[in-house]
TIKENU-312709 format. One record per residue (C-alpha): x, y, z. Coordinates in pm, 1 decimal, decimal comma, padded with zeros to 6 digits. Example, Ala and Ser with C-alpha at 12.3 -4.5 7.8 and 13.67 -1.06 7.14 Angstrom:
BEGIN
[[01230,0; -00450,0; 00780,0]]
[[01367,0; -00106,0; 00714,0]]
This chain:
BEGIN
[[-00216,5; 07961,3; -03755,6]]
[[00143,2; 08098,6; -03730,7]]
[[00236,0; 07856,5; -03991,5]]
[[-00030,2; 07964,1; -04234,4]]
[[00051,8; 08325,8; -04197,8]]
[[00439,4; 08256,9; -04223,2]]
[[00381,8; 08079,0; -04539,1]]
[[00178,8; 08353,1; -04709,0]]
[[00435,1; 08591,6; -04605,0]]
[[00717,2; 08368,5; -04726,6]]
[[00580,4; 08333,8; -05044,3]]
[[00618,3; 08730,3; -05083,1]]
[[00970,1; 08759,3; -04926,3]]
[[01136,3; 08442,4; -05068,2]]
[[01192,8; 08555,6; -05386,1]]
[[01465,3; 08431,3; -05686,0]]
[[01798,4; 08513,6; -05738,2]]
[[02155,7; 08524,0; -05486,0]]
[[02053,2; 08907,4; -05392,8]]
[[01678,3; 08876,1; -05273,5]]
[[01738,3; 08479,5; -05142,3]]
[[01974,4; 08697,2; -04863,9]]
[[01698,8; 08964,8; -04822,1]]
[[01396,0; 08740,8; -04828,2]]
[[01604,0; 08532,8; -04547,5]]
[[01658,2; 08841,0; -04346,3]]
[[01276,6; 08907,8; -04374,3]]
[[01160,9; 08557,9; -04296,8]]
[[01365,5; 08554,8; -03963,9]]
[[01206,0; 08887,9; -03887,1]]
[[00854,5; 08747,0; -03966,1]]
[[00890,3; 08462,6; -03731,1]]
[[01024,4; 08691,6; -03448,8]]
[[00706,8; 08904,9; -03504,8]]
[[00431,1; 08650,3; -03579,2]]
[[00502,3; 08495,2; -03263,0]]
[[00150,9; 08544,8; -03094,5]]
[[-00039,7; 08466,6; -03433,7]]
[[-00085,8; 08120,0; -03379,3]]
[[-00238,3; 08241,2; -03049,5]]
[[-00508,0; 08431,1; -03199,5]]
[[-00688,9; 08140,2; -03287,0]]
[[-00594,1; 07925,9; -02984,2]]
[[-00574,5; 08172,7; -02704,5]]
[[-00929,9; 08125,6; -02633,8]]
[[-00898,7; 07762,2; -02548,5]]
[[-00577,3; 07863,2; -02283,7]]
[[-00749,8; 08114,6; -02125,3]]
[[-01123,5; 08068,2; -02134,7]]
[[-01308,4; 08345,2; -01929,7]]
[[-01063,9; 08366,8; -01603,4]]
[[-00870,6; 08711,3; -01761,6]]
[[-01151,7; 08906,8; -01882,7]]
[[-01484,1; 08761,8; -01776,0]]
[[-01453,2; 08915,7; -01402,7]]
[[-01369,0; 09257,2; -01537,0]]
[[-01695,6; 09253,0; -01803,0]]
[[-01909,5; 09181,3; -01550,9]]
[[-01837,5; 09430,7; -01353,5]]
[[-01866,4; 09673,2; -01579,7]]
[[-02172,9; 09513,3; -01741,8]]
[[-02342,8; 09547,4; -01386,2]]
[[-02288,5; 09907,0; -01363,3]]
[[-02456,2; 09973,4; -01687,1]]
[[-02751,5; 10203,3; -01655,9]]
[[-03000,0; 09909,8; -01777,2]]
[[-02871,0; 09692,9; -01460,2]]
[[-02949,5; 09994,8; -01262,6]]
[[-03311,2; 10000,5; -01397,0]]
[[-03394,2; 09655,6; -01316,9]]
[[-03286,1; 09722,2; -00967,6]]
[[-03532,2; 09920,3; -00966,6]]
[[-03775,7; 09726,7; -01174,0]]
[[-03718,7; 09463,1; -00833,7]]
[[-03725,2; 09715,0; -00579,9]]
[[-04085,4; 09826,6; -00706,4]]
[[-04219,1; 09437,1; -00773,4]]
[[-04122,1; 09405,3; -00390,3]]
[[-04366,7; 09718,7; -00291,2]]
[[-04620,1; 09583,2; -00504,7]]
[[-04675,2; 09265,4; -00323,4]]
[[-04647,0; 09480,2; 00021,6]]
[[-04907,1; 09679,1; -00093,3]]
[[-05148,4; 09381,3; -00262,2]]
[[-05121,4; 09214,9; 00118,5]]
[[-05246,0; 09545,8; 00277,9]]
[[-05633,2; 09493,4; 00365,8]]
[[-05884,1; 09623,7; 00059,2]]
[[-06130,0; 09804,7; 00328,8]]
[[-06080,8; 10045,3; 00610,4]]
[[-06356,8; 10136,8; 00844,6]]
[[-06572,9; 10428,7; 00824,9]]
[[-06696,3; 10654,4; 01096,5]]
[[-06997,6; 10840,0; 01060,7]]
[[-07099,4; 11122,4; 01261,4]]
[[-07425,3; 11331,1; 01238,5]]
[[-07619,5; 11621,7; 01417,7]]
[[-08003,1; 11684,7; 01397,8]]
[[-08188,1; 11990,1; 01512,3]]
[[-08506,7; 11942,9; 01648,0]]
[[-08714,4; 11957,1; 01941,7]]
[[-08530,1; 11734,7; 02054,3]]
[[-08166,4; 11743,8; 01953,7]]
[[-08023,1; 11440,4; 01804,2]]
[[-07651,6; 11276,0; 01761,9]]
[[-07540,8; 10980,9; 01615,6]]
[[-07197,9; 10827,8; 01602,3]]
[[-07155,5; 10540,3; 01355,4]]
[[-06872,0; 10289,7; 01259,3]]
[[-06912,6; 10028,8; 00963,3]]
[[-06653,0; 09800,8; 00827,9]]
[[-06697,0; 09604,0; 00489,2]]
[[-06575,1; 09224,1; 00470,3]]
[[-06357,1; 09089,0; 00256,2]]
[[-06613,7; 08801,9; 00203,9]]
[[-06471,3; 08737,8; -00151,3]]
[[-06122,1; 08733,3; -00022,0]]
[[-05993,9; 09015,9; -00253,0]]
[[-05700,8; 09036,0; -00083,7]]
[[-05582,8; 08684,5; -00091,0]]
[[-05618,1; 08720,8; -00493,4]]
[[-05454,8; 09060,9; -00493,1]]
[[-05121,0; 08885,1; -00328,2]]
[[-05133,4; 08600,1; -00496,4]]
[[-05155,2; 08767,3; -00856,0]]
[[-04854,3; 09059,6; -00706,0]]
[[-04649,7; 08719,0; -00626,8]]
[[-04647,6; 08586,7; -00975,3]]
[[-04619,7; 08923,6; -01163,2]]
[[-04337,3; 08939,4; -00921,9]]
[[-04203,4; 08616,4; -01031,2]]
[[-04256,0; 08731,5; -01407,6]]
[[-04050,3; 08974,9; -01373,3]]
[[-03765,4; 08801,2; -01290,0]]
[[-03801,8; 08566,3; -01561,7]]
[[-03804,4; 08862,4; -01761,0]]
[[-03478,6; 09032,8; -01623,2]]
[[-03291,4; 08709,1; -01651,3]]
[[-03394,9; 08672,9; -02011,7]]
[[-03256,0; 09021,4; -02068,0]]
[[-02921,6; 08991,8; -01887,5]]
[[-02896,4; 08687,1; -02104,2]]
[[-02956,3; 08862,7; -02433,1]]
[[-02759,6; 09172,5; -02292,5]]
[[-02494,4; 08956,4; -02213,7]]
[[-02516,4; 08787,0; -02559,8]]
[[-02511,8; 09118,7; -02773,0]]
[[-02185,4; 09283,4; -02565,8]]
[[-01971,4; 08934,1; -02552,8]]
[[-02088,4; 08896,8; -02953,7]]
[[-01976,8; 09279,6; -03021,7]]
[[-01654,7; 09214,7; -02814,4]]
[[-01606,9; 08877,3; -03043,0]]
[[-01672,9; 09105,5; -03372,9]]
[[-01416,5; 09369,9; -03247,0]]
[[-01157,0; 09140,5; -03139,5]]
[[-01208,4; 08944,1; -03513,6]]
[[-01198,1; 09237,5; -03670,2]]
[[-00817,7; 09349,1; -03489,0]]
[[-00741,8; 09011,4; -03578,7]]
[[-00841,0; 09087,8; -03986,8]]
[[-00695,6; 09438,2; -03940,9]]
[[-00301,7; 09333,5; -03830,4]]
[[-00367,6; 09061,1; -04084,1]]
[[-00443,2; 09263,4; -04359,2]]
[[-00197,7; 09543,4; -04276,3]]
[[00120,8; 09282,4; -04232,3]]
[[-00009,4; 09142,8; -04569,7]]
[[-00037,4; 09495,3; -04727,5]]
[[00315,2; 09536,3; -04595,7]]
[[00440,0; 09222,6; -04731,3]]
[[00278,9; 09294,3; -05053,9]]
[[00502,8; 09630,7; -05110,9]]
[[00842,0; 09421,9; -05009,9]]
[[00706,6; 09213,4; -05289,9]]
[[00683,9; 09471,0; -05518,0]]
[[01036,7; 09596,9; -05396,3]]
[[01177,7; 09298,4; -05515,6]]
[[00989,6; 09269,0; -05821,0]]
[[01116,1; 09533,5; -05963,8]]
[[01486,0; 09495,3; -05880,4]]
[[01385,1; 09141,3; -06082,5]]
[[01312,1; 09356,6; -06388,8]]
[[01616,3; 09524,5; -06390,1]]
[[01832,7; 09239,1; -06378,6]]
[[01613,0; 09077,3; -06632,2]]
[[01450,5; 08823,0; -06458,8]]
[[01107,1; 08948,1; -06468,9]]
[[00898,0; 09043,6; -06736,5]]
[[00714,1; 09387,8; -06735,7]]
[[00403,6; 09208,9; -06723,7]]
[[00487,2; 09025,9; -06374,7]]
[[00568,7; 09366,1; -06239,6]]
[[00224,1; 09496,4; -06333,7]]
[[00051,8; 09190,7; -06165,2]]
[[00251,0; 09286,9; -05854,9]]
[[00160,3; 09638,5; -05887,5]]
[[-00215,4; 09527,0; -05898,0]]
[[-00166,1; 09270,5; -05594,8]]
[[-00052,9; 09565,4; -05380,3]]
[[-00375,0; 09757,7; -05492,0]]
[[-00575,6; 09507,4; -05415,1]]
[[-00418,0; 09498,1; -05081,8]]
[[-00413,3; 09823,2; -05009,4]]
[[-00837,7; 09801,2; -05039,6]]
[[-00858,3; 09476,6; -04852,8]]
[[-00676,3; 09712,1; -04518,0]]
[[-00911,1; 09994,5; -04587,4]]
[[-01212,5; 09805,3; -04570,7]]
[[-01069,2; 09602,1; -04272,5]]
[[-01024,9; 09926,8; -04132,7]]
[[-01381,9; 10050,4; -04135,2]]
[[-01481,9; 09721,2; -04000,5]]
[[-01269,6; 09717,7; -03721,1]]
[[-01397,0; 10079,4; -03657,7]]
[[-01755,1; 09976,2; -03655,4]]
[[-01673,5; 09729,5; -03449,4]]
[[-01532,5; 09938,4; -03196,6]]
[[-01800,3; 10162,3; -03233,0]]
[[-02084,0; 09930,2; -03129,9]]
[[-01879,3; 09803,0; -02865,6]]
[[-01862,7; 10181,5; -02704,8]]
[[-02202,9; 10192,0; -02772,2]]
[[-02286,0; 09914,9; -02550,9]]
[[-02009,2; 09958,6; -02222,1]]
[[-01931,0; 10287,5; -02285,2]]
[[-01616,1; 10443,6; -02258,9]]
[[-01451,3; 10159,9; -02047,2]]
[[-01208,3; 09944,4; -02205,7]]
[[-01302,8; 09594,0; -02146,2]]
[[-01065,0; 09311,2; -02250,7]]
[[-01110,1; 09011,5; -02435,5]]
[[-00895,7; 08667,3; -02479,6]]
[[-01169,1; 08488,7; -02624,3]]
[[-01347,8; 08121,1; -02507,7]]
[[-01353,8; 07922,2; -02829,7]]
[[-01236,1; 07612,0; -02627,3]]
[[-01506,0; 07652,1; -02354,1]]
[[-01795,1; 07632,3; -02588,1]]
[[-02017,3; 07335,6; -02521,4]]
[[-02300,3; 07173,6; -02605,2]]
[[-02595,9; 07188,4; -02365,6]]
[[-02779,5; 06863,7; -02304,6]]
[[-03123,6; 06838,7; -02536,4]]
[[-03425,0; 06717,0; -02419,1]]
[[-03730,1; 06595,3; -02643,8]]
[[-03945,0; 06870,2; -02422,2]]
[[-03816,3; 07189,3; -02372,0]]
[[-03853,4; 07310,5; -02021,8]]
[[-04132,1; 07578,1; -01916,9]]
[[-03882,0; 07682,9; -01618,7]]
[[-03634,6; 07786,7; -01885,9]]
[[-03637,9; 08183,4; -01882,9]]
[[-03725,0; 08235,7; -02272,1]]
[[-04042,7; 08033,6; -02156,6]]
[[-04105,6; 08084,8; -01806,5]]
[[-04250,9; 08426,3; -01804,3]]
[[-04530,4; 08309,2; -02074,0]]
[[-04615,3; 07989,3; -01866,2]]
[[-04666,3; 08212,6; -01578,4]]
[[-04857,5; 08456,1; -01779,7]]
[[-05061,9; 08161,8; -01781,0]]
[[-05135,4; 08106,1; -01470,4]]
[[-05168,8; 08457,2; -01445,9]]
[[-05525,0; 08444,7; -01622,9]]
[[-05609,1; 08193,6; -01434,8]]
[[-05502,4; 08404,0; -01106,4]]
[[-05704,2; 08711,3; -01289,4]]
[[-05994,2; 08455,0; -01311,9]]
[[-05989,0; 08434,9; -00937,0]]
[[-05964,2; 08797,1; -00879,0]]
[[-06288,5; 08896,4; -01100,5]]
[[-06481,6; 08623,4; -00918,6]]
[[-06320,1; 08805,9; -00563,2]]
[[-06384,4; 09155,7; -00694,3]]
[[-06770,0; 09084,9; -00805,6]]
[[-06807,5; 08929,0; -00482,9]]
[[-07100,3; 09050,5; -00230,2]]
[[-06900,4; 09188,0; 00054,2]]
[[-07136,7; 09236,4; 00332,3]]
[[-07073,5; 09525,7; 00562,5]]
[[-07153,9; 09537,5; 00977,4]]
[[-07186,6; 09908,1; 01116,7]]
[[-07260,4; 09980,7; 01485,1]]
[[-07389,7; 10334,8; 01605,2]]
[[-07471,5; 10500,5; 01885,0]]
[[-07749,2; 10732,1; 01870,5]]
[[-07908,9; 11006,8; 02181,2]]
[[-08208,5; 11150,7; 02121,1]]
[[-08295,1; 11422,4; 02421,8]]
[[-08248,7; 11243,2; 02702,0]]
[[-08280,1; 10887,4; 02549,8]]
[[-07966,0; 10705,8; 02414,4]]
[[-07995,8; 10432,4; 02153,2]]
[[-07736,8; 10148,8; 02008,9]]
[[-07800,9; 10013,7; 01658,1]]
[[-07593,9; 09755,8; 01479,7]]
[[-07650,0; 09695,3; 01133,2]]
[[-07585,5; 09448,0; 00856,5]]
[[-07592,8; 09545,8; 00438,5]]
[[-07536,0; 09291,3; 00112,1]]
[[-07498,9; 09440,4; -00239,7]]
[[-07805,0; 09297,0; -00454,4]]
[[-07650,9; 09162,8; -00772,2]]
[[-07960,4; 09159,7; -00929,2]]
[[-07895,3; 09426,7; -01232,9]]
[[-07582,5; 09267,4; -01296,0]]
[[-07439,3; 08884,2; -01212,9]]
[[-07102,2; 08981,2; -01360,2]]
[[-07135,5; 08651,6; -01553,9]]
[[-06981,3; 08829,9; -01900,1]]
[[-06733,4; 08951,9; -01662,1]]
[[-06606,2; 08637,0; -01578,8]]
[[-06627,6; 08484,3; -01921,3]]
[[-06380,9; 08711,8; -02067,9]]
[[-06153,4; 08598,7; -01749,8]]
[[-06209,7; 08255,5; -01871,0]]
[[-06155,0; 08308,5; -02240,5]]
[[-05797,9; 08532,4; -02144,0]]
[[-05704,7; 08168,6; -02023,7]]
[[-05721,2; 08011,1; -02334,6]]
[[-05582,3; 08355,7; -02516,9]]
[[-05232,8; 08264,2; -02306,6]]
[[-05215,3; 07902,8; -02332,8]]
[[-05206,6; 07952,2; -02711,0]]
[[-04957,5; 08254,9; -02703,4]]
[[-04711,8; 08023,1; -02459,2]]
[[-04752,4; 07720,7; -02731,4]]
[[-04644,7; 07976,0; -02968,5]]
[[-04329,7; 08095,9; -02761,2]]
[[-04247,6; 07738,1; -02710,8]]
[[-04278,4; 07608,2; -03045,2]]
[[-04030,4; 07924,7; -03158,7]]
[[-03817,0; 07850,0; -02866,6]]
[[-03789,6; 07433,0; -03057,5]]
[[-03683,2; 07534,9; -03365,9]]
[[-03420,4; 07766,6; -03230,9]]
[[-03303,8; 07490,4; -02993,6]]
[[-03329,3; 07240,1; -03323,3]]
[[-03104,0; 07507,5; -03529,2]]
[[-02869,7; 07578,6; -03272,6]]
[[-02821,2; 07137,7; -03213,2]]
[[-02777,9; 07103,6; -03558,7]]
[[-02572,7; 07355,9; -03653,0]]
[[-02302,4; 07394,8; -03373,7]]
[[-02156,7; 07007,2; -03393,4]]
[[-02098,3; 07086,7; -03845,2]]
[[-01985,7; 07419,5; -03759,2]]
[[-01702,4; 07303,9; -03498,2]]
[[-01691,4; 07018,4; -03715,0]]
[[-01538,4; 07270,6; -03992,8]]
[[-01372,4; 07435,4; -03834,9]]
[[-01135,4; 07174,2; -03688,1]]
[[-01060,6; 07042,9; -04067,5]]
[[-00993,9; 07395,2; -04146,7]]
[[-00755,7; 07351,8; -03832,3]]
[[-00611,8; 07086,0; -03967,6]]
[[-00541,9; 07141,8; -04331,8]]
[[-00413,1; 07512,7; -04258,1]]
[[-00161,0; 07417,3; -03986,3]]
[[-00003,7; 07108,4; -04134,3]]
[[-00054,4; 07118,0; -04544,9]]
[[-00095,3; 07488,5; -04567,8]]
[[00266,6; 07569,2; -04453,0]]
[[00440,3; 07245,8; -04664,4]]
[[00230,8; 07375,4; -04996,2]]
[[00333,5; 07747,7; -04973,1]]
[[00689,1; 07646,9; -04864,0]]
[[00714,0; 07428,2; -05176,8]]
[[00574,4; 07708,8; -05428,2]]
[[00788,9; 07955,0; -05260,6]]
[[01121,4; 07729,0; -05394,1]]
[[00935,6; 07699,4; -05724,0]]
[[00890,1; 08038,9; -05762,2]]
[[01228,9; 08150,5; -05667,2]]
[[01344,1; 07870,2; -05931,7]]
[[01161,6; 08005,0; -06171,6]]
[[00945,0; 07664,8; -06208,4]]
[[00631,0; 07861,2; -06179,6]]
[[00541,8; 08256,2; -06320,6]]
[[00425,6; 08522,7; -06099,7]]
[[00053,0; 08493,4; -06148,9]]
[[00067,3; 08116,0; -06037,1]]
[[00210,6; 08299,9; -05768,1]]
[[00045,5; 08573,8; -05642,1]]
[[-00272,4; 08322,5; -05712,2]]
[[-00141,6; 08105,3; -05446,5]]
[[-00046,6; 08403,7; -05216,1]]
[[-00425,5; 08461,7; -05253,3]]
[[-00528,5; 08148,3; -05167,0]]
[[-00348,5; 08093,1; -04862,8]]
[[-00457,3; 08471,2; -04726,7]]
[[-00767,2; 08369,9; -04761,7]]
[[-00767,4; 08102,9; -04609,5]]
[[-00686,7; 08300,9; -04270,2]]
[[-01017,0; 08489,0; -04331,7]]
[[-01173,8; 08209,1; -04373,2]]
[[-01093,2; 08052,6; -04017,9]]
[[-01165,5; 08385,5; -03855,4]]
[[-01530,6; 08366,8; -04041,8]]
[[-01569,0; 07984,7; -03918,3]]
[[-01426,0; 08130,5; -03520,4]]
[[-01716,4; 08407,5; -03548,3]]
[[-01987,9; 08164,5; -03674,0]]
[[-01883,3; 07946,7; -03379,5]]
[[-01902,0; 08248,7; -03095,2]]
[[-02238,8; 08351,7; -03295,0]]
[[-02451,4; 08024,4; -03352,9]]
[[-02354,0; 07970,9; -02965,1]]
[[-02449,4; 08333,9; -02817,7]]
[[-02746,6; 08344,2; -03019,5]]
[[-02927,1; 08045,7; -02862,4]]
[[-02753,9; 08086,4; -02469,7]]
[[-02887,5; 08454,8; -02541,5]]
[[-03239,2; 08367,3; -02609,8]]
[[-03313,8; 08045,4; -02443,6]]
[[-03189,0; 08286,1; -02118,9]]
[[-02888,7; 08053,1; -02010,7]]
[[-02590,2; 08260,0; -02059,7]]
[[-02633,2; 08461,9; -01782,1]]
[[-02595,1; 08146,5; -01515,9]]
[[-02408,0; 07962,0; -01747,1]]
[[-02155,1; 08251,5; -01692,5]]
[[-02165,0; 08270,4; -01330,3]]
[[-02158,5; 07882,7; -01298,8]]
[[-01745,4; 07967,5; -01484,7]]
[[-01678,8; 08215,9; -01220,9]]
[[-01836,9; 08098,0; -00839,2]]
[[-01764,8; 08434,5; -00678,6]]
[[-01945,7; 08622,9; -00930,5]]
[[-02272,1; 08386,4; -00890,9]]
[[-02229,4; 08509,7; -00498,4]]
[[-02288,1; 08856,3; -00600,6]]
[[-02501,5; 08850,5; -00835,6]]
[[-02833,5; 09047,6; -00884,8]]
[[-03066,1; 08749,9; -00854,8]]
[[-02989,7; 08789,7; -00480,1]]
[[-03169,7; 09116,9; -00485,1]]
[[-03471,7; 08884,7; -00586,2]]
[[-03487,5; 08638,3; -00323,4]]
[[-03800,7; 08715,2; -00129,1]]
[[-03968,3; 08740,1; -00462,4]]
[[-03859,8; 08426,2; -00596,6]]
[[-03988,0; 08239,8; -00258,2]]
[[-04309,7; 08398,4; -00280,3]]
[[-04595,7; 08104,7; -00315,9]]
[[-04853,4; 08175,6; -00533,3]]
């Protein structure tokens, strides 16, 4: 990338005649000392991967208010199964006083069954909404995850189009310098001059609009981690290309919490046939009337005569059916986002290694030759600054191809739910302390 960039900026320095061939020397010398690190903005990534800046995001990504919240959001699914495996009935004591010839007291207890095993259901259905719920936080640290690493990839392109754009803009006025010494010696026509002067407009937009890009950028990064300042090398080189299967997996997070809602209705099934259960209920009293004293035990079942609850438990049934279709749905979304993301990525990376290629071996031979034309006189200005255009370009281009890279491969880590442990799985301490410990009695919960 160096190359590329050194080229461009040759072909404004190097310029004809004894006077500027010193000058444009000078300048070239100048740009090598300061273009060092260019070539590193497009390889740095594959040096460095995640070791200098993944540690310090995640750490500041687990502080963020939203992490807080589903701490909470784990904290409470953890009470609700405590409180679904608490029993559904407590006993009932009765006590009554009659006055009459002969005075009367009764003491009564009675206790209702949990024939229907209401509890049992109760549990089992807290377990799996549980369980849901962690397939739902992981899905949203994933996309989380995916939306702050893509805004830090769009901020750091965006520094990368900004320096670009100003060293060009800079460049661009030398150029014009230089061009206009040419006209007073004669060896430039008025007409050249004005195509400089229009290059250096043009320019001077392309850094203002790189500008406000880079601004936005840094806005909707600050948006996201707030005020910290997080940094970012880059991981280019680490992206890879997850195994496919023919069948997608229903454990993967994007899916797992709609094949649990499944068997969710079919847990809510059980519970309306529990709940519209006869529970039967035992009592036992103890009665004295004057001077006699009398024990009763006694034994009640609800009547469902009236109502069978048979509609009841056909809308349970039908709810079944309702969430088998809805998961189908999910999963056939979930295909043709794994089917994009399979065929894209390999002609994407593809790309961008011939852009690679062509920019750091013929790019910097090409502008190297025109540059000698041009100082020769061989070719006129507008061939030129044509060329000049060409090879900038070409630097925006590779920073586009980067950014489609980073995106096509957040985008489908993000909402298949992977990047979260694919993450962790790069830095072993981190997967040590991460929140999914928090979760661990839930997770083992059977169901």
């Amino acid at each position: 990338m160096k190359k590329t960039i050194i080229a461009s900026l040759l072909l404004a320095y190097l310029t004809g005649g004894a006077t500027w061939v010193q000058a444009a020397n000078l300048d070239s010398v100048a740009a090598d000392s300061a273009l060092n690190s260019s070539e590193a903005w497009l390889t740095q990534g594959n040096q460095t991967g995640f070791k200098t800046w993944l540690p310090n995001l995640m750490q500041t990504f687990n502080a963020l208010p939203e992490v807080a919240a589903q701490e909470a959001r784990r904290t409470q699914a953890e009470f609700s199964i405590r409180a679904a495996d608490q029993a559904i009935y407590n006993p009932e004591l009765g006590v009554s006083y009659q006055n009459a010839t002969d005075d009367t007291y009764t003491l009564d207890i009675s206790q209702t069954l949990d024939w229907g095993d209401k509890r049992g259901a109760a549990t089992r259905i807290a377990q799996l909404q549980a369980e849901m719920l962690l397939a739902d936080i992981t899905l949203e640290r994933s996309q989380m995850l995916a939306s702050v690493i893509q805004a830090l990839v769009e901020q750091s392109q965006s520094r990368k189009a900004l320096i670009f754009q100003r060293r060009q803009l800079a460049s661009s006025k030398r150029s014009l310098d230089i061009a206009r010494q040419q006209l007073q010696v004669g060896d430039l026509s008025s007409v050249a001059l004005q195509l400089v002067q229009l290059d250096v407009a043009s320019r001077a937009a392309e850094y203002a609009m790189a500008e406000q890009d880079s601004i936005t950028a840094d806005t909707n990064v600050l948006m996201l981690l707030g005020e910290s300042e997080t940094a970012f090398s880059g991981f280019i080189g680490s992206l890879s290309l997850p195994s496919m299967s023919r069948q997608i997996d229903p454990e993967l997070p994007a899916l797992k919490s709609a094949y649990q809602a499944v068997m969710l209705t079919k847990l809510n099934a059980e519970q309306v046939k529990a709940d519209t259960s006869a529970d039967p209920t035992i009592s036992l009293s103890a009665e004295r009337e004057g001077d006699e004293n009398k024990v009763g035990i006694g034994l009640s079942i609800p009547l469902q005569i009236r109502n069978n609850y048979s509609d009841t438990l056909a809308v349970a049934s039908q709810e079944i059916a309702i969430a088998e279709q809805i998961y189908l749905a999910q999963e056939r979304v979930l295909r043709q986002q794994q089917k994009k993301f399979y065929l894209s990525m390999p002609r994407l990376t593809e790309r961008y290694q011939e852009w690679r290629d062509l920019v750091l071996n013929a790019g910097h031979e090409a502008a190297s030759g025109l540059a000698q034309q041009w100082r020769a006189g061989d070719i006129n200005t507008s061939v030129y600054l044509q060329s000049q255009r060409q090879l900038s370009t070409s630097y925006l281009v590779g920073l586009s191809l980067e950014t489609a890279l980073y995106t096509s491969w957040l985008d489908w880590m993000g909402a298949s739910g992977q990047l979260e442990a694919y993450l962790n799985a790069q830095l072993p301490r981190l997967s040590k302390t991460n929140h999914s410990g928090s979760g661990k009695n839930i997770s083992s919960a059977k169901y």
